[in-house]
N, C-alpha and C positions, 0 to 999 in steps of 0.2 A: 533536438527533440527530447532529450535526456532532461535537460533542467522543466522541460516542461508537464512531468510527470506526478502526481499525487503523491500526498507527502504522508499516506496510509501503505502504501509499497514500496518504503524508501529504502530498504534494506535489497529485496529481489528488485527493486529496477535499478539500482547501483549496480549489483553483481552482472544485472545482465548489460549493461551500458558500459561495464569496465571489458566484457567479453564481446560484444561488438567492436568497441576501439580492436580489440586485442586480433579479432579477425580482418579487419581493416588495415590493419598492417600487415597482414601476409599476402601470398600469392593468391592467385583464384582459382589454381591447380593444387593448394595444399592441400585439400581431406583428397583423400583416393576413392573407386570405387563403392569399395566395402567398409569406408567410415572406421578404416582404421587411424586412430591418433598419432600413432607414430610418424606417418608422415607429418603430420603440423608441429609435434618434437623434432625432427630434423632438421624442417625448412627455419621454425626461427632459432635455432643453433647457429645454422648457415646465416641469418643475418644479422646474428649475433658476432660470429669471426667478421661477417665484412667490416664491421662498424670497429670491433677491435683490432683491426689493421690500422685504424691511423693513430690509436691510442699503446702506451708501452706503460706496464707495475710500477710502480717506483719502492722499492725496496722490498723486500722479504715478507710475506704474510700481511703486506698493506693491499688494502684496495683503490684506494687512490692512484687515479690515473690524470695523464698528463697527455697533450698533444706533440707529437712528434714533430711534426710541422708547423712552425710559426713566423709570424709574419714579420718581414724585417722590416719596422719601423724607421730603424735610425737610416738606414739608406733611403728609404721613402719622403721622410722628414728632409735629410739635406738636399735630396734632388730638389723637395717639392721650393725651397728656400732659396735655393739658388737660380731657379727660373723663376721665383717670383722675384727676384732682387733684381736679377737682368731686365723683366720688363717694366720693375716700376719706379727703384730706388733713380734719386735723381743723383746729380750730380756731387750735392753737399753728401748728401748719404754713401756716395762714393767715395769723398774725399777722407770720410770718417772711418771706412770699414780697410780701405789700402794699407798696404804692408809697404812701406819708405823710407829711405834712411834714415830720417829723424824720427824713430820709435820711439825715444827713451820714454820709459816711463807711461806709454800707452800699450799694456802690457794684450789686451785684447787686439792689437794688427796681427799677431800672432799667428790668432786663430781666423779672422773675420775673412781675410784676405780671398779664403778660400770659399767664398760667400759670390767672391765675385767672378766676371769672365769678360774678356775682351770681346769680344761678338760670339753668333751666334754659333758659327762652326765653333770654336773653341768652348763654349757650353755645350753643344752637343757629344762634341766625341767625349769632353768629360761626364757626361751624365751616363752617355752608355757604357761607357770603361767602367765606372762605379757600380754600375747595375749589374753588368755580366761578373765583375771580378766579387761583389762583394754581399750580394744578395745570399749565396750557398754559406759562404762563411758566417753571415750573419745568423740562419738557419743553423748552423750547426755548432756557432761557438758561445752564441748569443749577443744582444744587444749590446750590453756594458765591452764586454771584452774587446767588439770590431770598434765601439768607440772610441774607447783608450786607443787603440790602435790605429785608429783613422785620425783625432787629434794630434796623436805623437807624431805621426809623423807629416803634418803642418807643422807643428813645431819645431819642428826639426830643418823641413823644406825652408821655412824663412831664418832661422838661428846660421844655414850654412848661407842661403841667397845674402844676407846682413854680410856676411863673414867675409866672404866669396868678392862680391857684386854689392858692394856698399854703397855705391851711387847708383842705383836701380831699383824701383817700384817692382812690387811684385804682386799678381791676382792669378787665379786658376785656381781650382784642386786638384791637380797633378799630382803636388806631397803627397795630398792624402791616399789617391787611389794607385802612387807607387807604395804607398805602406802597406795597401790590403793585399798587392802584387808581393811585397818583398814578404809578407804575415804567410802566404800561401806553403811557404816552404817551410816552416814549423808544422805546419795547419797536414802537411802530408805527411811529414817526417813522424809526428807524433798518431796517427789517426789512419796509415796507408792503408793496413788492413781492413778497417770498418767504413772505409767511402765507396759508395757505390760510382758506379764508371768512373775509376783514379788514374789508369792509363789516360782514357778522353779529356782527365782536368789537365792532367801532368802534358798532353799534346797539345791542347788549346790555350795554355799557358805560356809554352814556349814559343807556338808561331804568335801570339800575343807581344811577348816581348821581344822578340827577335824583328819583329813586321817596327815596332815602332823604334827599334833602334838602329835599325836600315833607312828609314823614315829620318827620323833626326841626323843619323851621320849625312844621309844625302841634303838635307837643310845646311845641315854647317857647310859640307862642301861647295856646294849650287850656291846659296841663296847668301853667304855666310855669316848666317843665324841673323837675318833680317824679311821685317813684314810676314810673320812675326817672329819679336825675338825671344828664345826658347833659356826656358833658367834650368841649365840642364844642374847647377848646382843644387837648387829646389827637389829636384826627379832622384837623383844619388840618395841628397839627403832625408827624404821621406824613403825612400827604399831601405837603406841601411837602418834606419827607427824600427821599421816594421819588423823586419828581421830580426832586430834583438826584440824587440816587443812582444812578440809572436812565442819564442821560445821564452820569454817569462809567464805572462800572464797566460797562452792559450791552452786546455787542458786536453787530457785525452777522452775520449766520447765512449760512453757505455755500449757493450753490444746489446742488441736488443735481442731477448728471449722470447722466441715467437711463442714456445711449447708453456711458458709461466705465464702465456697471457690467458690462452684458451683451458686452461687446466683448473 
């Protein structure tokens, strides 16, 4: 209705179509009986804090603000990569992206390996291990940082599987998502005080890894380590990457100042 107004009243129908919006956004309880202001000064105060709850200052006397919560991309990306390579890459495309004794010199099996998965239960528990272990980290330490760290330790996972198990193929991301597992314990060590529920990470953590190392020793035992067969050098070795990894590159997280946002 606004843009449809004469262009002889452009000044008063501005101001009053910048105060329509402005009412528009508040409650329908905001003026009070007796048309004091005050209440419409405290109700958008109040939706002023709401909105600056998901935002935090960033330095001293700036007003530039930043989102607290962001979106983990790089775990979104390699799930979304590795179920699309399960259901479309073909066979040559597989034979290309395999981590196999004969690497030399195809420096990318490295990384690619982890691109792929043997069927579909073993994409799945990896997809969801990746997503519960490494979604918060990503949140909190940011993109680059979980990715160095989720690479390193594929690189790592096939440098020991080579080392180890030299005549044996190698696919999953296991390495990776023991990196983000072995990365957790810097990620606490450096940051205990400022994570919200660190008892519940530190407890869900544990039956985590304790569930899948009862899991795998019953596999060696029972099954012994066949259909399928498990590279438990790959699992160590992307664990122990993360671990040193973690305590290089991950940093400690600023506390957020509720009182410096709203002041």
């Amino acid at each position: 209705m606004c843009a449809q107004l004469e262009s002889h009243g452009g000044s008063e129908s501005n101001n009053n179509c910048v105060k329509d919006v402005r009412l528009l956004l508040l409650p329908e309880n905001s003026s009070d009986s007796d048309g004091n202001p005050a209440s419409v000064v405290s109700s958008a105060e109040s939706h002023k804090k709401s909105i600056d709850d998901l935002t935090q200052t960033i330095g001293v006397g700036h007003v530039r603000r930043k989102r607290l919560w962001r979106v983990p991309w790089f775990i979104l990306l390699m799930s979304f990569m590795q179920i699309s390579l399960h259901w479309l890459a073909g066979e040559c495309v597989q034979k290309l992206l395999i981590f196999k004794p004969e690497w030399s010199g195809e420096y990318w099996r490295l990384l690619t390996y982890m691109l792929l998965h043997s069927d579909y239960w073993h994409l799945t528990l990896n997809i969801c291990f990746q997503c519960f272990i490494g979604i918060c980290l990503e949140v909190e330490q940011g993109h680059c940082r979980l990715a160095v760290v989720y690479m390193m330790g594929g690189v790592a996972g096939s440098l020991a599987n080579a080392w180890l198990q030299p005549h044996l193929q190698l696919v999953g991301a296991s390495a990776g998502v023991y990196a983000m597992l072995g990365s957790h314990v810097p990620h606490l060590v450096l940051n205990f005080s400022q994570l919200s529920q660190r008892f519940a990470r530190v407890a869900s953590l544990l039956i985590l890894l304790l569930s899948d190392v009862g899991f795998t020793t019953y596999h060696f035992c029972h099954n012994h380590n066949r259909n399928p067969r498990t590279s438990l050098e790959a699992h160590i070795g992307g664990g122990v990457a993360g671990l040193v990894c973690g305590f290089i590159i991950y940093r400690r997280l600023q506390p957020s100042n509720q009182k410096a946002i709203y002041s």
